[in-house]
C-alpha positions as CSV (number, residue, x, y, z in Angstrom):
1,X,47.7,-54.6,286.5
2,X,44.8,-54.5,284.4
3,X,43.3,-57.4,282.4
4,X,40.7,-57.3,280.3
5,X,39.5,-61.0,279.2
6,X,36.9,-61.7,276.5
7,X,34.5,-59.0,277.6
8,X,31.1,-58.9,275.1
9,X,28.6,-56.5,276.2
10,X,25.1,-57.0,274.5
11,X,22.0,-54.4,275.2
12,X,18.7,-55.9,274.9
13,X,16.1,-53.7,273.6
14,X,13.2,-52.9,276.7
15,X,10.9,-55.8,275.8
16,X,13.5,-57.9,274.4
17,X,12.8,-58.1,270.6
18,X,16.2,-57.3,269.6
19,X,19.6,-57.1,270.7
20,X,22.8,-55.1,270.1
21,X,26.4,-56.5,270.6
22,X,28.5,-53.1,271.6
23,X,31.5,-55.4,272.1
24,X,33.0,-58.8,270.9
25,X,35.3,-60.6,272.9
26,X,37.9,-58.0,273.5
27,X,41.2,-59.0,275.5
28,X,44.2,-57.0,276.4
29,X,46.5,-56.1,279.4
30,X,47.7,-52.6,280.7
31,X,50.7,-53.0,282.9
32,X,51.5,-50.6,286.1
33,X,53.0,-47.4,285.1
34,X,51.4,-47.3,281.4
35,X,49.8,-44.7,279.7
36,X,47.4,-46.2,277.1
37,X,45.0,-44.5,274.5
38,X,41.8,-46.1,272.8
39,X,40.7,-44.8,269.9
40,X,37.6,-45.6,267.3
41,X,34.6,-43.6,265.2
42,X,31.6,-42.8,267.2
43,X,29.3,-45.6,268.1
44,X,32.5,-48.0,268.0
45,X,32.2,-49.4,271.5
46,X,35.5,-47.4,273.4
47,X,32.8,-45.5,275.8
48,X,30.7,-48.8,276.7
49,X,35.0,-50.1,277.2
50,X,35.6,-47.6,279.2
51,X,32.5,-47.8,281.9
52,X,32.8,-51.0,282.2
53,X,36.6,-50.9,283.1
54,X,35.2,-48.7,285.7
55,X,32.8,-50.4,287.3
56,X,29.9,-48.7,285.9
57,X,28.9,-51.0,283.8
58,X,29.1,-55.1,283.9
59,X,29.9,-57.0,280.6
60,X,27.4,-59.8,279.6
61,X,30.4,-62.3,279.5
62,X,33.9,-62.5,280.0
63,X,36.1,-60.9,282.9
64,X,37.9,-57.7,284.2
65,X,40.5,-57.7,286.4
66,X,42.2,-54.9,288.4
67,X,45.6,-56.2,289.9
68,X,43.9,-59.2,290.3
69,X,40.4,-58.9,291.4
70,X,36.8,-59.5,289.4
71,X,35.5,-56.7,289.0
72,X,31.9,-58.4,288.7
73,X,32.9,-59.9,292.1
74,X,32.9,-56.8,293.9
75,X,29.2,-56.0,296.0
76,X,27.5,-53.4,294.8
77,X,27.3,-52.2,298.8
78,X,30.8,-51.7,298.4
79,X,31.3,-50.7,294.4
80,X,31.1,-46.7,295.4
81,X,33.9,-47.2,298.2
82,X,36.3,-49.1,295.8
83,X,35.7,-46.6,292.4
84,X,37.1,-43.8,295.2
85,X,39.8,-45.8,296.5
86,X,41.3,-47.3,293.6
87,X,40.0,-45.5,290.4
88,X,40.9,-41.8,289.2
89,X,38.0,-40.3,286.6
90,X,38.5,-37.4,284.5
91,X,35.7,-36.1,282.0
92,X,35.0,-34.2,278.9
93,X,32.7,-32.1,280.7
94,X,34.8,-31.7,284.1
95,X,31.9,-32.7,286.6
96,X,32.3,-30.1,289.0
97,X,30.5,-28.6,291.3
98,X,29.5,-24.6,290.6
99,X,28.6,-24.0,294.6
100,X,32.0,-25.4,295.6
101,X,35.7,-23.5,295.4
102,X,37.8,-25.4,292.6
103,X,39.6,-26.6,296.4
104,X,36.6,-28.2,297.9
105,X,35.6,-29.8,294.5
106,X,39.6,-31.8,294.6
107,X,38.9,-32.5,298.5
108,X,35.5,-34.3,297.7
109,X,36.9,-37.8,297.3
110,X,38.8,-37.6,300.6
111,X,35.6,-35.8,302.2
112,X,33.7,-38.9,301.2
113,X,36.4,-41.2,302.4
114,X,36.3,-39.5,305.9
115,X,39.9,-38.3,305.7
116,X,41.0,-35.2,308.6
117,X,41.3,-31.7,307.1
118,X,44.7,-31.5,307.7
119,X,45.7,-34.8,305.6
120,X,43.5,-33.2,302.7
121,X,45.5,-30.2,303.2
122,X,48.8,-32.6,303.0
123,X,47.5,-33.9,299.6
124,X,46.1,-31.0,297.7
125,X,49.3,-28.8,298.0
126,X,51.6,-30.8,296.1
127,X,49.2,-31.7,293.2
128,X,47.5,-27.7,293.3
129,X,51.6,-27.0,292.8
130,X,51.9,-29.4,290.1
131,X,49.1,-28.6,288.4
132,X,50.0,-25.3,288.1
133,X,46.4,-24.1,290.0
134,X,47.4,-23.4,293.6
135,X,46.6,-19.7,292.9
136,X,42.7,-20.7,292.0
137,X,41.9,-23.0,294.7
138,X,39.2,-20.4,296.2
139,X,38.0,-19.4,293.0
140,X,34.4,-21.0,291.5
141,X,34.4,-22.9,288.6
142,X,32.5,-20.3,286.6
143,X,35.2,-17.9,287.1
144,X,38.1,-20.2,285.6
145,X,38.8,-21.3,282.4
146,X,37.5,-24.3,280.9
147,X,41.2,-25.6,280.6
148,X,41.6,-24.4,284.9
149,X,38.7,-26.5,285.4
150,X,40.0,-29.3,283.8
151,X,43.2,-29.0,285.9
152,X,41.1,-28.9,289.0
153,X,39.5,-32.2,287.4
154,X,42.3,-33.9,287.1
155,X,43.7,-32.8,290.3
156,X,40.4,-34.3,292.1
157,X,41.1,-37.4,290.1
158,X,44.8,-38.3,291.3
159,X,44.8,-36.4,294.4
160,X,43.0,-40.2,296.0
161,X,46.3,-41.9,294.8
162,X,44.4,-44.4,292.3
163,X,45.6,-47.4,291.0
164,X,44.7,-46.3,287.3
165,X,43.2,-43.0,285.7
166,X,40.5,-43.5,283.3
167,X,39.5,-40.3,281.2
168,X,37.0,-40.1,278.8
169,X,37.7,-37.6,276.0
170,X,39.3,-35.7,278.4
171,X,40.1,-32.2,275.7
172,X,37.1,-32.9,274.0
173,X,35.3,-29.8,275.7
174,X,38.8,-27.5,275.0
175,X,40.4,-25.0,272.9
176,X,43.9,-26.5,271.0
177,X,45.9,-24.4,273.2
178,X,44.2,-26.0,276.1
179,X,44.2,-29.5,275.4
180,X,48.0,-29.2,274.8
181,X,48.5,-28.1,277.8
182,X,46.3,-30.8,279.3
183,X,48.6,-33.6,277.6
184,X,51.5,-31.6,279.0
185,X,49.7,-32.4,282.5
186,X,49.1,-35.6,281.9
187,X,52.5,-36.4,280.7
188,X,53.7,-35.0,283.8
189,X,51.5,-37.5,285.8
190,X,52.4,-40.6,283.5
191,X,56.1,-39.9,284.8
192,X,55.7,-39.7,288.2
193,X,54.1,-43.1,287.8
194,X,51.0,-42.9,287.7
195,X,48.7,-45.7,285.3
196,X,46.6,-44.0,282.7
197,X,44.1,-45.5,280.2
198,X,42.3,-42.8,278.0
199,X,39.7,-42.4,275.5
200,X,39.9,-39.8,273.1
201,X,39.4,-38.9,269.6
202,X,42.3,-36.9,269.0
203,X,45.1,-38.1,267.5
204,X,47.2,-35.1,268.5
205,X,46.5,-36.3,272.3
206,X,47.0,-40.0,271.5
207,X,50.5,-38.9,270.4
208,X,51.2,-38.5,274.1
209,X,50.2,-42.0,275.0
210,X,52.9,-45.4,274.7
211,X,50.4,-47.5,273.0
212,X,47.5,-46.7,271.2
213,X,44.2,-49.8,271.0
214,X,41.6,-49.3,268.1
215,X,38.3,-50.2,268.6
216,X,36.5,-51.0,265.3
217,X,32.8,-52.6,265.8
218,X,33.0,-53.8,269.3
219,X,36.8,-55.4,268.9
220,X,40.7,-54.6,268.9
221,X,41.1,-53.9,265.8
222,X,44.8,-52.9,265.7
223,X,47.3,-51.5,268.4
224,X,50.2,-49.0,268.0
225,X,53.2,-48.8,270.2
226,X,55.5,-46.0,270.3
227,X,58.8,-47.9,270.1
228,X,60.6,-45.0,270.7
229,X,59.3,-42.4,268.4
230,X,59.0,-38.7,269.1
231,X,55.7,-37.3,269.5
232,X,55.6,-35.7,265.5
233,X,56.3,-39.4,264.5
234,X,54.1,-41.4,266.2
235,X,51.3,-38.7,266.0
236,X,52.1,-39.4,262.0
237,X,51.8,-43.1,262.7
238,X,48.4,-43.3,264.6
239,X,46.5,-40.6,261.4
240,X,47.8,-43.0,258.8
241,X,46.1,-46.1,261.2
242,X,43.2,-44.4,262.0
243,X,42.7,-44.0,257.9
244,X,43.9,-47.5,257.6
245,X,40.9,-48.4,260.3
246,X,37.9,-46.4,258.5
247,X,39.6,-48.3,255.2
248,X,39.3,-51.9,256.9
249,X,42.8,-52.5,257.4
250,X,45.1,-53.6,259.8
251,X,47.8,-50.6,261.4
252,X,51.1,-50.7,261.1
């Protein structure tokens, strides 16, 4: 569903006396219905990965597909339209909006996409149920939780349907009891189908992911896949590669 060929991004300095190569040729696939983790030390290149997989940023070279279409072919008159239509977004610091209810902040995709009030009202009650936030819908988010915010996050994210949810460090702003629940959430999504790619630093959360990409330097440097392991086991797996990565070496 998602193809990622031989991107290399390079930043020029402003008058061009230098340049910096955040990523080298990277190439891999994420098929419908995956839930995939990227992993890698600051400054490694997974956030520079992870705008340009949505459409944020362009690469210098090479090519990204979403179920078969360029992303670098796409107009920029119509770039806003597609991100809402086809891409979920989920951030470390939750994005929302403090003058709007928790409920207006998950209908704003569908606002923008000129949807009736009473499809909005179709869409949000299932996911507000699932989500376990139906009972804070009217509530601001400065009088929720930072872990209730990042529900209603999450729930403005997949409540547009989107072909694939990206989240960058999405517990990074959390307590552990929080973020635990917050993998329980997205585990929940991940069942009902839904595609998932996320960056994160924690291995804990990784655990809850079916393959696991390390970015060292601006490449793949190594890839876990579950292959059937519980949670404790494969969380073991992806500590001992991520000490295996800051060593040099390849995971196994």
């Amino acid at each position: 569903m998602l193809e990622v060929q031989h991107v290399q991004k390079i930043y020029r300095t402003r008058f061009g006396g230098s340049q910096v190569e955040a990523l080298h040729d990277v190439s891999f696939t994420v098929e419908k219905g995956e839930y995939v983790a990227i992993m890698g030390e600051s400054g490694s290149g997974k956030t520079t990965l992870l705008n340009i997989l949505a459409a944020l940023d362009k690469p210098t070279s090479g090519k990204v597909l979403l179920e078969g279409r360029d992303l670098s072919s796409i107009r920029e008159s119509e770039m806003a339209a597609f991100r809402r239509d086809h891409l979920g977004f989920v951030f470390q610091e939750f994005n929302l909006l403090d003058t709007f209810t928790l409920e207006d902040n998950i209908f704003l995709p569908l606002v923008l996409a000129g949807k009736k009030y009473e499809e909005m009202r179709a869409r949000i009650t299932p996911v507000a149920e699932a989500l376990g936030i139906t009972d804070l819908l009217k509530k601001y988010p400065y009088e929720v939780s930072g872990g209730q915010k990042q529900r209603a996050a999450v729930a403005r994210a997949i409540i547009t349907d989107p072909v694939i949810l990206l989240a960058d460090e999405p517990t990074g702003a959390l307590d552990s009891h929080s973020s635990d629940e917050l993998m329980g959430v997205f585990s929940q999504i991940h069942r009902s189908g839904q595609t998932i790619l996320m960056v994160t630093h924690s291995a804990r959360a990784a655990s809850r992911a079916g393959r696991v990409l390390f970015i060292k330097d601006g490449q793949v440097f190594s890839q876990l896949t579950r292959d059937g392991d519980g949670e404790t086991r494969f969380y073991q797996r992806i500590s001992d590669a991520l000490a295996a990565l800051s060593a040099g070496e390849d995971a196994q």
